[in-house]
Residue, then its C-alpha position, 0 to 999 in steps of 0.5 A: x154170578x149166574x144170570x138170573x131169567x128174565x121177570x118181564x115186569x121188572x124188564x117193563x118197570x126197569x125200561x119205564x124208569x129209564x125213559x123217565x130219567x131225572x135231568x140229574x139221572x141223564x147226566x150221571x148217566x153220560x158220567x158213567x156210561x160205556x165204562x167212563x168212570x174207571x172202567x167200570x160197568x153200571x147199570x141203570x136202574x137195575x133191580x134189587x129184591x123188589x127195589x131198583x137201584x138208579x145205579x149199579x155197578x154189578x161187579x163192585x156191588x155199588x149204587x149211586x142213588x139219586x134223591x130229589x125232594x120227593x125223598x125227603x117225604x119218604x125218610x122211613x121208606x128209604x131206610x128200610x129199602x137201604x137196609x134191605x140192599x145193604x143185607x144183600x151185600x150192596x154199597x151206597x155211595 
């Protein structure tokens, strides 16, 4: 899959999420990290159309979302956005 040019306020937002990483976040990250889980690769809150997934495995097209409470007053968000991510070929898990 070609590389797409940087969009720098995505970059900024991305790096933004990761420095305000949720407890649980940090430590799903130390999980699958350095290929630890199988050997596969995942990002952290990369994004996808204008969304960004916790976690991505680009090459199995795989997310692991992460809902706290805040999640629970946006049922209708998170359906749009994970219809919208499942259209572009995207797994949760």
């Amino acid at each position: 899959m070609p590389r797409r040019p940087a969009n720098k306020p995505r970059t900024e937002r991305s790096r933004d999420l990761r420095a305000r990483q949720t407890k649980a976040e940090s430590l799903i990250w130390t999980v699958v990290r350095a290929k630890r889980l199988s050997g596969l690769k995942f990002r952290r809150q990369h994004p996808i159309g204008p969304f960004f997934a916790d976690f991505a495995c680009i090459e199995k097209r795989v997310i692991v979302e992460l809902d706290g409470g805040y999640h629970d007053y946006q049922y209708e968000n998170d359906v749009e956005r994970q219809a919208f991510i499942e259209e572009r070929g995207w797994k949760g898990v």
